[in-house]
VMD Tcl script that builds the backbone (N, CA, C; Angstrom):
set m [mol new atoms 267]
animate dup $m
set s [atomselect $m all]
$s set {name element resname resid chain x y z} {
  {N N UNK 1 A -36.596 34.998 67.639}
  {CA C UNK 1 A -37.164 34.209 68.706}
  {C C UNK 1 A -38.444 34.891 69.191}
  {N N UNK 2 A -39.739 34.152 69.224}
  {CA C UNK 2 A -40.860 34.684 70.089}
  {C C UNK 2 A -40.868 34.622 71.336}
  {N N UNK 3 A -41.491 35.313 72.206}
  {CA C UNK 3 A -41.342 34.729 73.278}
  {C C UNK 3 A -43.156 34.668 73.659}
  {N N UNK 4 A -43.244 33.440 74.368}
  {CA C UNK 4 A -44.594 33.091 74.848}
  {C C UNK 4 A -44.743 32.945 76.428}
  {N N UNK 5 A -46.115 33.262 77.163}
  {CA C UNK 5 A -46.109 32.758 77.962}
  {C C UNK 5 A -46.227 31.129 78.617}
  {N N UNK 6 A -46.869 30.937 77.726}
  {CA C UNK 6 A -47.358 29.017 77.989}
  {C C UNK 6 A -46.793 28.683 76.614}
  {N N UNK 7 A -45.900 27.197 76.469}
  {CA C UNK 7 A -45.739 26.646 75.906}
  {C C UNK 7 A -46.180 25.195 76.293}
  {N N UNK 8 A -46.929 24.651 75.219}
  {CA C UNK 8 A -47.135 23.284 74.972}
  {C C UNK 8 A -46.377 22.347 74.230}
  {N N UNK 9 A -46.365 21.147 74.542}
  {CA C UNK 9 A -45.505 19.808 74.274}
  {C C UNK 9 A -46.458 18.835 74.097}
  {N N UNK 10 A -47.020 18.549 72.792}
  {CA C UNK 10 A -47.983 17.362 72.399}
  {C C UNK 10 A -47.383 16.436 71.778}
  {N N UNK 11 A -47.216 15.124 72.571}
  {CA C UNK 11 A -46.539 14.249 71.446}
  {C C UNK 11 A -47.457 13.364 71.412}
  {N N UNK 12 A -47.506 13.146 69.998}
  {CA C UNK 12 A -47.988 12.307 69.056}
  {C C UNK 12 A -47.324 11.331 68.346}
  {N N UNK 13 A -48.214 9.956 68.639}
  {CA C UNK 13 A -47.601 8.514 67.341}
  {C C UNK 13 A -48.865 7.823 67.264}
  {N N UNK 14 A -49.219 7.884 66.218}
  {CA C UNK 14 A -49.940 6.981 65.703}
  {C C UNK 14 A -51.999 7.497 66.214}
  {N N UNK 15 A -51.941 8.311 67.430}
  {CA C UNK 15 A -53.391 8.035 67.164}
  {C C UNK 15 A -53.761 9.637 66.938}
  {N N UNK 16 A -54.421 9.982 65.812}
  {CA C UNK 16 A -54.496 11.090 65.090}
  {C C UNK 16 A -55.538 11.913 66.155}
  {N N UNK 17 A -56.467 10.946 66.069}
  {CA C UNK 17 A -58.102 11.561 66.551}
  {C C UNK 17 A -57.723 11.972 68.218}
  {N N UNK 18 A -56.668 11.916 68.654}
  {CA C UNK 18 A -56.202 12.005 70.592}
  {C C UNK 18 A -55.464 12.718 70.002}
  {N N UNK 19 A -54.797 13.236 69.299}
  {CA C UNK 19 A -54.223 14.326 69.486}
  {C C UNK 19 A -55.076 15.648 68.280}
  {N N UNK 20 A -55.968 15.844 67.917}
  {CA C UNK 20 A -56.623 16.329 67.524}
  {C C UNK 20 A -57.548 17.002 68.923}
  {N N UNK 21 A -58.093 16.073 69.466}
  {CA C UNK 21 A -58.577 16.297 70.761}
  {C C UNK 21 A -58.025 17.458 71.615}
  {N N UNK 22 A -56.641 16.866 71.921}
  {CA C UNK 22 A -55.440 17.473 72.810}
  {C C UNK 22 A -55.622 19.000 71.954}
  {N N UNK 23 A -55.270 19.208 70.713}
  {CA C UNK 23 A -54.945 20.400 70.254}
  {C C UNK 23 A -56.219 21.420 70.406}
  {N N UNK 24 A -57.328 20.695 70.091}
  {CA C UNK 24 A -58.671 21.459 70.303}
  {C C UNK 24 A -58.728 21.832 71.819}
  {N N UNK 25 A -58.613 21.004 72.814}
  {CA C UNK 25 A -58.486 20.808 73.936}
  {C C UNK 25 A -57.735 22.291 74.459}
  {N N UNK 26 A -56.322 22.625 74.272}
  {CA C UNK 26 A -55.601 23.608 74.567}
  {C C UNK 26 A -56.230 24.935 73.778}
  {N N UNK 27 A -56.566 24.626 72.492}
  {CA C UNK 27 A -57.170 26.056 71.842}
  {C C UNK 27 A -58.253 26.393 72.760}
  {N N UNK 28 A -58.988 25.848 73.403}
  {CA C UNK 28 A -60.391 26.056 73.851}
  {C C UNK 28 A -60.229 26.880 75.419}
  {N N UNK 29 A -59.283 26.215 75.884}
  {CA C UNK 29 A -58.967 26.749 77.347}
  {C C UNK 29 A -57.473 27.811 77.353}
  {N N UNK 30 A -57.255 27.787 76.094}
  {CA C UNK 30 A -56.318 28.947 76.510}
  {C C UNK 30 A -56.635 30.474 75.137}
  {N N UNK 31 A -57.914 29.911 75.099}
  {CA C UNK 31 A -58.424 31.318 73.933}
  {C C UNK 31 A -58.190 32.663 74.335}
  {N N UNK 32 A -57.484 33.608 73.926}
  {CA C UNK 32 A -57.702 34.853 73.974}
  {C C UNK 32 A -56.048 35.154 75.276}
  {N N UNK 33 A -55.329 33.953 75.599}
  {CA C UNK 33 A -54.284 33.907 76.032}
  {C C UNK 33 A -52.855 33.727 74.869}
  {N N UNK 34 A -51.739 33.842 75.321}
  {CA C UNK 34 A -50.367 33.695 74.565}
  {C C UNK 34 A -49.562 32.435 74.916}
  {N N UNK 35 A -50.120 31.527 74.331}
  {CA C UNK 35 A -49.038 30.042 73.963}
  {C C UNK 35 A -49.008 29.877 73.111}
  {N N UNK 36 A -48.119 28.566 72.429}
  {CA C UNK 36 A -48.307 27.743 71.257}
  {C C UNK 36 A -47.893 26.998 72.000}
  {N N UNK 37 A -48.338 25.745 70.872}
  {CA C UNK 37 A -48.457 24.263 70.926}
  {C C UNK 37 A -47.067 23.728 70.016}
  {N N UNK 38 A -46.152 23.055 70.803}
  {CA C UNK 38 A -44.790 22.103 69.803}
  {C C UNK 38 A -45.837 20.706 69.996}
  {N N UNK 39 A -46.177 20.756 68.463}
  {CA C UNK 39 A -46.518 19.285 67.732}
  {C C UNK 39 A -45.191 18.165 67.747}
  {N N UNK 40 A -45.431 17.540 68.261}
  {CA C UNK 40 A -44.198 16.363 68.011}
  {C C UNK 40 A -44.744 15.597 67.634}
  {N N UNK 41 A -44.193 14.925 66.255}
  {CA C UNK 41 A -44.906 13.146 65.680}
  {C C UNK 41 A -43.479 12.806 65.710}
  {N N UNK 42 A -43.702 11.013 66.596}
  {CA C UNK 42 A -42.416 10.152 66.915}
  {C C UNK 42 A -42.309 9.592 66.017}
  {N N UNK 43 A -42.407 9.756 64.641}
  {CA C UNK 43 A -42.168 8.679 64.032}
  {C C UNK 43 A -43.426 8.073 63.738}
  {N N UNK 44 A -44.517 8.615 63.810}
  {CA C UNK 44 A -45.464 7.415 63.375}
  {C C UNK 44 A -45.366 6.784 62.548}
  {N N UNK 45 A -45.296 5.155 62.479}
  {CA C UNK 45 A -45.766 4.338 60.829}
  {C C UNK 45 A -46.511 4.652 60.323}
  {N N UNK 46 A -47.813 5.091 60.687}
  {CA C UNK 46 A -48.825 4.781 59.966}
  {C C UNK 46 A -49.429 5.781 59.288}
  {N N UNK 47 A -48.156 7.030 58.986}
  {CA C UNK 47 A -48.470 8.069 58.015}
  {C C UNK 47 A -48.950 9.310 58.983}
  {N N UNK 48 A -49.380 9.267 60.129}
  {CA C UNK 48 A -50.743 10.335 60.744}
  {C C UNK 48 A -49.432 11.767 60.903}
  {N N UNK 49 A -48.099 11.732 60.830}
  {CA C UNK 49 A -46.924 13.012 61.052}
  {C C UNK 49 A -47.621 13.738 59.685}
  {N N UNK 50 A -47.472 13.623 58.579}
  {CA C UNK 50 A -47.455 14.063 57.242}
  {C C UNK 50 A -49.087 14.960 57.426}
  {N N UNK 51 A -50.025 14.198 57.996}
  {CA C UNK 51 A -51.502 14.480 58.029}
  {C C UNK 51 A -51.659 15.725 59.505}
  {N N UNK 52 A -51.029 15.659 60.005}
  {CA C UNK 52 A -50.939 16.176 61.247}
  {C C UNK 52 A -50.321 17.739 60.365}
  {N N UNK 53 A -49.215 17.703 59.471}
  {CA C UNK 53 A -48.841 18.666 59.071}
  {C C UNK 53 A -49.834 19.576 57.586}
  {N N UNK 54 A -50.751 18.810 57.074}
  {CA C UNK 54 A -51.254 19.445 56.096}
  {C C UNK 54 A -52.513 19.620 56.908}
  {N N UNK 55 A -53.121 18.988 58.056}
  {CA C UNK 55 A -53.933 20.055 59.175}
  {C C UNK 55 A -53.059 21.223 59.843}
  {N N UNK 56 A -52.117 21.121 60.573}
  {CA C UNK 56 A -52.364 22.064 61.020}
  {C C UNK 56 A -50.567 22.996 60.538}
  {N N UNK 57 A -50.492 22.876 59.446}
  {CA C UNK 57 A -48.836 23.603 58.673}
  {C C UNK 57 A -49.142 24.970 58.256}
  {N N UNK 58 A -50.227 25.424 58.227}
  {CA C UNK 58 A -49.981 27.014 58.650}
  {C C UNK 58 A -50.377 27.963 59.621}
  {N N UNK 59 A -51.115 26.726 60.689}
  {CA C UNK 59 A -51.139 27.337 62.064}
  {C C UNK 59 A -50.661 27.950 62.350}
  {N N UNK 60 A -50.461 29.475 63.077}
  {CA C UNK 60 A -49.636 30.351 63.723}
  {C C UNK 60 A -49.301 30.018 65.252}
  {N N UNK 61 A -50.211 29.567 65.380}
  {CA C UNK 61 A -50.115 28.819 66.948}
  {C C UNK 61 A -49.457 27.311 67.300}
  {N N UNK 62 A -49.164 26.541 66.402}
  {CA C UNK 62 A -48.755 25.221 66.330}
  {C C UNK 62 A -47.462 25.179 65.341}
  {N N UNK 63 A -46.196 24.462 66.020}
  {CA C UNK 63 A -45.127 24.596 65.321}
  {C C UNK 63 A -45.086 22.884 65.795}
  {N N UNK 64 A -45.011 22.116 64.007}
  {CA C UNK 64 A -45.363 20.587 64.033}
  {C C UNK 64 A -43.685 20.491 63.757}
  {N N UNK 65 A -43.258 19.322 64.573}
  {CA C UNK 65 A -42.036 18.602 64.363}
  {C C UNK 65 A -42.128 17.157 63.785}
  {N N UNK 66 A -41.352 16.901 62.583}
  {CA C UNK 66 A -42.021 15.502 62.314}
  {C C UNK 66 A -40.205 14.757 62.729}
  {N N UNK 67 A -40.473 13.825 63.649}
  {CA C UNK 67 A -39.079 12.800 63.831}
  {C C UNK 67 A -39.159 11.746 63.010}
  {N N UNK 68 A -37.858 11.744 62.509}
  {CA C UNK 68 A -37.514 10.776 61.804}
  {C C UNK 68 A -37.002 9.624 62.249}
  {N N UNK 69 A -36.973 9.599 63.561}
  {CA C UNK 69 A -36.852 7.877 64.271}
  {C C UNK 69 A -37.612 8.632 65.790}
  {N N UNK 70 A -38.378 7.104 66.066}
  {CA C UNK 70 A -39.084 7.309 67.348}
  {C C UNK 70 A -38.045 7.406 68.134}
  {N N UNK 71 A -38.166 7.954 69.146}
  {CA C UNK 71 A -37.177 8.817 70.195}
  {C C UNK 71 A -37.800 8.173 71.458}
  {N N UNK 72 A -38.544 7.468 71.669}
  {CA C UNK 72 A -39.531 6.972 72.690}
  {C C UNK 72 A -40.367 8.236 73.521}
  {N N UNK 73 A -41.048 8.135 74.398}
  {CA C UNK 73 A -41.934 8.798 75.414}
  {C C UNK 73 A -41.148 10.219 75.516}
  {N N UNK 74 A -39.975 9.996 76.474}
  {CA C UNK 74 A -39.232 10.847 76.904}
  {C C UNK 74 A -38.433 11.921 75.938}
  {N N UNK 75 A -38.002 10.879 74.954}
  {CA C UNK 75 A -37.132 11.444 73.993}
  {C C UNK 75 A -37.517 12.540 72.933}
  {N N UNK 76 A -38.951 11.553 72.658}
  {CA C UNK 76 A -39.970 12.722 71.897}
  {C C UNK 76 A -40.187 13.913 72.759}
  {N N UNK 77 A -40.703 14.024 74.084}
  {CA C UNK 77 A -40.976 15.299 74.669}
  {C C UNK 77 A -39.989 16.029 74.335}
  {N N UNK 78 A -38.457 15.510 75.008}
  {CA C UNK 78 A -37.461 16.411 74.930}
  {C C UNK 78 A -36.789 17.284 73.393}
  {N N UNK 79 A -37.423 16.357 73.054}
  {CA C UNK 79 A -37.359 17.094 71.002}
  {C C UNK 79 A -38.324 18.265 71.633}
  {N N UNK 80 A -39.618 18.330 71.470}
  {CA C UNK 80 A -40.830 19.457 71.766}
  {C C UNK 80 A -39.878 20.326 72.861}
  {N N UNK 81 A -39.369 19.900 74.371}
  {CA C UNK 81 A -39.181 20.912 75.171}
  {C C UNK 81 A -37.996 22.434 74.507}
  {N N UNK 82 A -36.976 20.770 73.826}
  {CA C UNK 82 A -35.852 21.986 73.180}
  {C C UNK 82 A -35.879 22.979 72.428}
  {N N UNK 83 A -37.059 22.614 71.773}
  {CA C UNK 83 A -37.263 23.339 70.768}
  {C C UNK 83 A -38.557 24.898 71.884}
  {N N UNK 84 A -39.059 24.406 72.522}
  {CA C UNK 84 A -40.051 25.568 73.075}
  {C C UNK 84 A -38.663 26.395 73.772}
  {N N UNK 85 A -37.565 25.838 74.278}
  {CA C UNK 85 A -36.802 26.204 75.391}
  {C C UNK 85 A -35.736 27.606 74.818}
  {N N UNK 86 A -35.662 27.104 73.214}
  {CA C UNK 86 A -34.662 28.010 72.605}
  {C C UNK 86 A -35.570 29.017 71.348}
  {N N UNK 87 A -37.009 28.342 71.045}
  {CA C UNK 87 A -37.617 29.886 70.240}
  {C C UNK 87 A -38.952 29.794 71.078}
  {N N UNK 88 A -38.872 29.583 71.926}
  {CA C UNK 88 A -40.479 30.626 71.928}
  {C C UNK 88 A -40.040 30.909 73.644}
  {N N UNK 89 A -38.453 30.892 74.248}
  {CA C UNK 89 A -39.101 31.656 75.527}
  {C C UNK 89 A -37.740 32.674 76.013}
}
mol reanalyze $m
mol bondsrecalc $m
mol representation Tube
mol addrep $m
């Protein structure tokens, strides 16, 4: 288990280029600090989980979850929180 100070919860479906944003977004303002980012894709149809993982699948800083059924809003976070809640704190 790592332990971090800041953990992030990005969920993602379907729009690639907003969560690309989001991820640049957190690298930029937390440079030279100790978080990572839990990638969550809900299920996207439209392929962008798979693409999300051959950007960013050997990130050291980004641990991508791909769901295999949309979990909705909530459900998706709580995939990302559980997972920050039991390895990275």
């Amino acid at each position: 288990m790592m332990s971090t100070r800041y953990s992030f919860v990005i969920l993602h479906y379907n729009a690639t280029d907003d969560t690309i944003e989001c991820v640049d977004s957190v690298r930029k303002y937390m440079a030279g600090k100790d978080y990572h980012i839990v990638l969550v894709d809900n299920a996207s149809p439209n392929g962008s989980g798979p693409l999300l993982r051959e950007k960013y699948g050997s990130d050291n800083d980004i641990t991508l979850i791909l769901s295999d059924k949309n979990l909705g809003f909530s459900g998706g976070n709580n995939i990302g929180f559980a997972y920050a809640k039991q390895h990275l704190s």
